[in-house]
MOPAC internal coordinates of N, CA, C and O (Angstrom, degrees):
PM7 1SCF
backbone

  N    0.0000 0     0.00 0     0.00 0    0    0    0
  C    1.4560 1     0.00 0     0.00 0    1    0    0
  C    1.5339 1   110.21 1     0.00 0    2    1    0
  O    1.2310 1   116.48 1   146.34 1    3    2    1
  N    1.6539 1   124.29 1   -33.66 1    3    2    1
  C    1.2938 1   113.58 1  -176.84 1    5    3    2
  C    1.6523 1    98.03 1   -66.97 1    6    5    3
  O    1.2310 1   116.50 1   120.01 1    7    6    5
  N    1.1428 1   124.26 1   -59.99 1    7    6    5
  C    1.3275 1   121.82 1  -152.28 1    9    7    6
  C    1.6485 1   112.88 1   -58.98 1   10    9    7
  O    1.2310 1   118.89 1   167.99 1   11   10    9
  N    1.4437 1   119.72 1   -12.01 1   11   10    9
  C    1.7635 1   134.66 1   136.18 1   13   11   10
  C    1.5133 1   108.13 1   -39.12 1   14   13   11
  O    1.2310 1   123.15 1   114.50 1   15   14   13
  N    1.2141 1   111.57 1   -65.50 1   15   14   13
  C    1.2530 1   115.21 1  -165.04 1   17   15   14
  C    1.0973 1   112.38 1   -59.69 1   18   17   15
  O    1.2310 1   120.38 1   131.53 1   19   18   17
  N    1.6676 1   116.88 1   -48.47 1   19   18   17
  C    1.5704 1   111.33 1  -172.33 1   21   19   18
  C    1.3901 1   109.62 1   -79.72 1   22   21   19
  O    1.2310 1   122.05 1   170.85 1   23   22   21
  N    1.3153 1   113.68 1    -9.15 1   23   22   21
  C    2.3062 1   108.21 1   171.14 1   25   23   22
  C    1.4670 1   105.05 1   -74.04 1   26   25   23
  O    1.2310 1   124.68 1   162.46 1   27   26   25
  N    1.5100 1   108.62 1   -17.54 1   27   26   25
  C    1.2662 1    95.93 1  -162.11 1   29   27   26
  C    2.1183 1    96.02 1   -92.15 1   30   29   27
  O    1.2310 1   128.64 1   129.44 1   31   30   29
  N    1.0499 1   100.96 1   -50.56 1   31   30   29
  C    1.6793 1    89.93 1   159.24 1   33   31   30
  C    1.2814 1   146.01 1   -36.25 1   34   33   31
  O    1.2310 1   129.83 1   147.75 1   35   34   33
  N    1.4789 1    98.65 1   -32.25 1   35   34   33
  C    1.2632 1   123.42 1   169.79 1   37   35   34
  C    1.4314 1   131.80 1   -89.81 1   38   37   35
  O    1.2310 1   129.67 1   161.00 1   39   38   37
  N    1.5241 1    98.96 1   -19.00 1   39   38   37
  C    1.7378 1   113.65 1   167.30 1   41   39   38
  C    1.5999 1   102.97 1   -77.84 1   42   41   39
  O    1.2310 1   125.21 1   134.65 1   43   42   41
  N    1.5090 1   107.61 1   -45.35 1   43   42   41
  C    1.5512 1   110.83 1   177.85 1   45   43   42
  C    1.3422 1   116.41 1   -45.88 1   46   45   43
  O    1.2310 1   118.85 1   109.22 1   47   46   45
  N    1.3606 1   119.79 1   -70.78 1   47   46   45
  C    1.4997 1   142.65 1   156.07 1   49   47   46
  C    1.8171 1   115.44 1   -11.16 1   50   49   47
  O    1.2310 1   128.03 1   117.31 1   51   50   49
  N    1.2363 1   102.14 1   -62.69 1   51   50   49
  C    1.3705 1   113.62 1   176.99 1   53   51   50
  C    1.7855 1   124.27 1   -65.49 1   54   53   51
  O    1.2310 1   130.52 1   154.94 1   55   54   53
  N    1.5006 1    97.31 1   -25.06 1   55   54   53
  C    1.4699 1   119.78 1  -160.64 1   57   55   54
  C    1.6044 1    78.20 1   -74.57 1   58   57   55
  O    1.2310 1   125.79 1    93.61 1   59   58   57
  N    1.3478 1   106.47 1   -86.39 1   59   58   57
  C    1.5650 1   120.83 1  -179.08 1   61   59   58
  C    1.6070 1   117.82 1    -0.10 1   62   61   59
  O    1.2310 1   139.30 1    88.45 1   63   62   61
  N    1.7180 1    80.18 1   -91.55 1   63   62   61
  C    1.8748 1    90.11 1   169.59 1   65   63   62
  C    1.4648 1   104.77 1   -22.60 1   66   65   63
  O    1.2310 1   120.77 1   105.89 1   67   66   65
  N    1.6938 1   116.14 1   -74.11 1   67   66   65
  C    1.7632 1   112.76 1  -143.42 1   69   67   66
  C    1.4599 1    91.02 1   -68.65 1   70   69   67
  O    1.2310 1   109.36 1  -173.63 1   71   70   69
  N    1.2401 1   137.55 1     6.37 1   71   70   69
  C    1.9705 1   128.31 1  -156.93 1   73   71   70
  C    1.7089 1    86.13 1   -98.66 1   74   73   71
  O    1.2310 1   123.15 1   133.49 1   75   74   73
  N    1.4722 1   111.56 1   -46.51 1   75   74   73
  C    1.6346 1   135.71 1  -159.38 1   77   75   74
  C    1.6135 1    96.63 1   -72.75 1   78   77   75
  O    1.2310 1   117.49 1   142.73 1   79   78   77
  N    1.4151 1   122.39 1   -37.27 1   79   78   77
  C    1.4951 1   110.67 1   173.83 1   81   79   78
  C    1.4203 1   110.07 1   -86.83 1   82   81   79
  O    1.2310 1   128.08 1   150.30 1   83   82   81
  N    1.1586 1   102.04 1   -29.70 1   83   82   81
  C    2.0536 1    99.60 1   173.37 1   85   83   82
  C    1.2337 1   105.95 1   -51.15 1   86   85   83
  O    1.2310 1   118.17 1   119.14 1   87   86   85
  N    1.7225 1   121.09 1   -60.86 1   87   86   85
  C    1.2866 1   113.01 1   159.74 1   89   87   86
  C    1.4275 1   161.93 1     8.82 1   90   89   87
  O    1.2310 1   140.68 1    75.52 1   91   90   89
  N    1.7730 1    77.47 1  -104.48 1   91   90   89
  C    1.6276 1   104.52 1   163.80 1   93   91   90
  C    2.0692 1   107.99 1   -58.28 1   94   93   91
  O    1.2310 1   119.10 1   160.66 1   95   94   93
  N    1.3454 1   119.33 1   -19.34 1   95   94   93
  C    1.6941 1   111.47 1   165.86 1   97   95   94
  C    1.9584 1    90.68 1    95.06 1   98   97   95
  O    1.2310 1   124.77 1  -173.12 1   99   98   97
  N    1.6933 1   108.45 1     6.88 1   99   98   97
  C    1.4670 1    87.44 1   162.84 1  101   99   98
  C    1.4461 1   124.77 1   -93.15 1  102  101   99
  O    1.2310 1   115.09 1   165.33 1  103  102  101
  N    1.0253 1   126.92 1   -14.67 1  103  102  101
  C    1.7506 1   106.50 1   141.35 1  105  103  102
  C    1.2856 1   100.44 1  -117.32 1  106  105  103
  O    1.2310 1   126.57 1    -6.08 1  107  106  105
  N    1.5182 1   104.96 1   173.92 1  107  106  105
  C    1.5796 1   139.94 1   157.93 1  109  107  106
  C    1.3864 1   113.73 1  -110.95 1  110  109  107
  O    1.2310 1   133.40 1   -21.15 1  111  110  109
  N    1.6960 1    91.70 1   158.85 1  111  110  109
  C    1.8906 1    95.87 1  -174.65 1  113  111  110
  C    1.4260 1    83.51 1  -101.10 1  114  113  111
  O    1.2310 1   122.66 1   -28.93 1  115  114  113
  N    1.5080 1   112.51 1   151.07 1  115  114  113
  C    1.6407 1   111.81 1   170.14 1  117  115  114
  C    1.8031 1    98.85 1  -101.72 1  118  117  115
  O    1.2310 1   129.76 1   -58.72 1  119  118  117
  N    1.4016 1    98.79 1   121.28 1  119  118  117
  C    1.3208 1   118.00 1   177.43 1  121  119  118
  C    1.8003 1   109.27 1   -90.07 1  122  121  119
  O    1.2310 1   136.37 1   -69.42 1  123  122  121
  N    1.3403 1    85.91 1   110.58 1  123  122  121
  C    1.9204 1    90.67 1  -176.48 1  125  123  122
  C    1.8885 1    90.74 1   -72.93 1  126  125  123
  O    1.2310 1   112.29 1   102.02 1  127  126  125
  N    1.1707 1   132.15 1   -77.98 1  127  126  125
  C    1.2264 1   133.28 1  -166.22 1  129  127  126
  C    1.3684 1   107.20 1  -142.61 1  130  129  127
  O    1.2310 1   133.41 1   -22.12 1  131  130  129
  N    1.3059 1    91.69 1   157.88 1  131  130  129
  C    1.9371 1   123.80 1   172.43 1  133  131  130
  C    1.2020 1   111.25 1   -97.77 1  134  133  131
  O    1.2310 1   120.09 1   -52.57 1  135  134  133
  N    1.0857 1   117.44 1   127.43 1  135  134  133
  C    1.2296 1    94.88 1   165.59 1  137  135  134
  C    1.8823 1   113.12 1  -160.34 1  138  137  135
  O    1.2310 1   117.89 1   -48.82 1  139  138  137
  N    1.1462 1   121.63 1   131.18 1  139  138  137
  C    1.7443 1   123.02 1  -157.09 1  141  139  138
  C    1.1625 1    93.16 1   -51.18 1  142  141  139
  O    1.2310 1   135.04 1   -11.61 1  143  142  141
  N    1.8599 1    88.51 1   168.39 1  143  142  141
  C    1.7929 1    98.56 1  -168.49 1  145  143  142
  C    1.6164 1   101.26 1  -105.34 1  146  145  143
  O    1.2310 1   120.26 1  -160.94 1  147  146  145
  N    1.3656 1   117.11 1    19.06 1  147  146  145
  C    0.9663 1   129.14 1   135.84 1  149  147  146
  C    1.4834 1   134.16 1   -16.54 1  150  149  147
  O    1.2310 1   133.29 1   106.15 1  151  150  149
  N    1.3961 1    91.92 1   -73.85 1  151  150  149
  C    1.3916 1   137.47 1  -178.04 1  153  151  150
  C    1.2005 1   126.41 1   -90.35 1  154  153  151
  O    1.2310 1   125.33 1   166.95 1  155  154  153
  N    1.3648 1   107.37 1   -13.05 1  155  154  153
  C    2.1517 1   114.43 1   167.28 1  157  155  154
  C    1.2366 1   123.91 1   -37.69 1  158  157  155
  O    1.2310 1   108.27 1   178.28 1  159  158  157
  N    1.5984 1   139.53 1    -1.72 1  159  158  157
  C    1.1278 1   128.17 1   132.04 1  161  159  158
  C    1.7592 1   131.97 1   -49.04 1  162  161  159
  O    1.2310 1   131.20 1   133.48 1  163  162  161
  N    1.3969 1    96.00 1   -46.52 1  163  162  161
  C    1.2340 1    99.03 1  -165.64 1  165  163  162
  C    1.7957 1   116.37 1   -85.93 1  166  165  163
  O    1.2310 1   131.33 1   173.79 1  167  166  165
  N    1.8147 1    95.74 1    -6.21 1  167  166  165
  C    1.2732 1   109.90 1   172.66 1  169  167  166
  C    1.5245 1   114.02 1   -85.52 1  170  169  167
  O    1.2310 1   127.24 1   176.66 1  171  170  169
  N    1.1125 1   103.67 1    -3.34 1  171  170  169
  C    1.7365 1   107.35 1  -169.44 1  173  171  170
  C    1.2245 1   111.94 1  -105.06 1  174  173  171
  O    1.2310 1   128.71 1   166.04 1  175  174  173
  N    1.7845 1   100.83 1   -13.96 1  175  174  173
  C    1.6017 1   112.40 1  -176.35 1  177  175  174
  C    1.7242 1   109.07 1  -106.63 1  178  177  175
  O    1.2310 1   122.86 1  -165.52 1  179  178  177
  N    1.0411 1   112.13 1    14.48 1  179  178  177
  C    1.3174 1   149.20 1   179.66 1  181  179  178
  C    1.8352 1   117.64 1   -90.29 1  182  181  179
  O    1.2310 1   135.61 1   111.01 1  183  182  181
  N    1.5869 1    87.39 1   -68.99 1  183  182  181
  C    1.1480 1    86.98 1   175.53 1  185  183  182
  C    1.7276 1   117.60 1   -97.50 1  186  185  183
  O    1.2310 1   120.73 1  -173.89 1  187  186  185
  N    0.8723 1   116.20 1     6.11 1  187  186  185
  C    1.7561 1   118.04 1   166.28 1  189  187  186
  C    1.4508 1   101.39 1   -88.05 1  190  189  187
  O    1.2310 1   114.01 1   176.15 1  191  190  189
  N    1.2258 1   128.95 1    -3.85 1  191  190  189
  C    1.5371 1   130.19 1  -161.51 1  193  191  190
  C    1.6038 1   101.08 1   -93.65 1  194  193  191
  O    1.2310 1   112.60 1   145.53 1  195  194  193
  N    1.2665 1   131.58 1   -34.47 1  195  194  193
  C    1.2225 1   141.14 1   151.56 1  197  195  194
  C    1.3721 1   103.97 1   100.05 1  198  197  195
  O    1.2310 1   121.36 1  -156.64 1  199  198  197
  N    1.5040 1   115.01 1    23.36 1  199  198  197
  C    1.5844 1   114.38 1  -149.81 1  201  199  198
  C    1.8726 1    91.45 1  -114.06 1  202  201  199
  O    1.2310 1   112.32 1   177.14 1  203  202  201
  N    1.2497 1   132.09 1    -2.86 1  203  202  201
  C    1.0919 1   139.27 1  -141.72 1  205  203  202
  C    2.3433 1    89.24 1  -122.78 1  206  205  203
  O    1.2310 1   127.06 1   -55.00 1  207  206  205
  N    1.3066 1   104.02 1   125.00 1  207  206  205
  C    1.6208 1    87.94 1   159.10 1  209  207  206
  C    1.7144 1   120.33 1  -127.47 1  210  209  207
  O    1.2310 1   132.93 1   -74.10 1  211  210  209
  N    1.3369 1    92.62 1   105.90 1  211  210  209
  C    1.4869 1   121.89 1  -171.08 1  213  211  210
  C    1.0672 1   126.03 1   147.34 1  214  213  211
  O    1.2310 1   104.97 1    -4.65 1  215  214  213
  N    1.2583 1   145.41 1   175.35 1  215  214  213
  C    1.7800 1   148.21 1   163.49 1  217  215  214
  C    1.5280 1   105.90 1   -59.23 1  218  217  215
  O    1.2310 1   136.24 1   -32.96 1  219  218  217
  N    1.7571 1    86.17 1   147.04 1  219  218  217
  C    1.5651 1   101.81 1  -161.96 1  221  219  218
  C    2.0291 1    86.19 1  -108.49 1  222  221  219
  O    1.2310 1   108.98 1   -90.39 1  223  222  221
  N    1.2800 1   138.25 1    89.61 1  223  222  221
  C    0.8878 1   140.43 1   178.79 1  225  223  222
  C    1.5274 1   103.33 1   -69.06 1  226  225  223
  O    1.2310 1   125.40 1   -33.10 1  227  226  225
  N    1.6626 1   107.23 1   146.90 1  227  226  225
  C    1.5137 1   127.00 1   170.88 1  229  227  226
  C    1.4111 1   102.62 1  -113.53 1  230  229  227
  O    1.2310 1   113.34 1   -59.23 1  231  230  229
  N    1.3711 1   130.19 1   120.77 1  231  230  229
  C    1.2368 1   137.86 1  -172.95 1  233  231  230
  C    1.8158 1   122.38 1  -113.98 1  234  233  231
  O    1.2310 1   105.56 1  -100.33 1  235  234  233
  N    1.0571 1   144.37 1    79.67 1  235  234  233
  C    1.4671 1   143.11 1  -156.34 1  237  235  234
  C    1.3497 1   100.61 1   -28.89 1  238  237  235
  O    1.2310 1   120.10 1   180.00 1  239  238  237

């Protein structure tokens, strides 16, 4: 049970940091496409397709 505990501190920990550079604008996520959730089939077949480099965003 500790060694739960300490991934989960450590997922926290990690989360933080990467949230604080998203932030602060020292990295960016590279967004391959948007695309409505309409269309979340074709976004899902998108990104399993492996043909795309970056996140395949679903947008309402």
């Amino acid at each position: 049970m500790r060694n739960k505990a300490k991934f989960q501190r450590t997922l926290a920990d990690d989360l933080t940091r990467v949230l604080g550079l998203l932030g602060d604008g020292v990295i960016t996520p590279r967004i391959a496409a948007e695309i409505p959730l309409t269309e979340a089939a074709s976004a899902l077949a998108l990104a399993e397709s492996r043909t795309v480099a970056g996140k395949v965003v679903i947008v309402p």
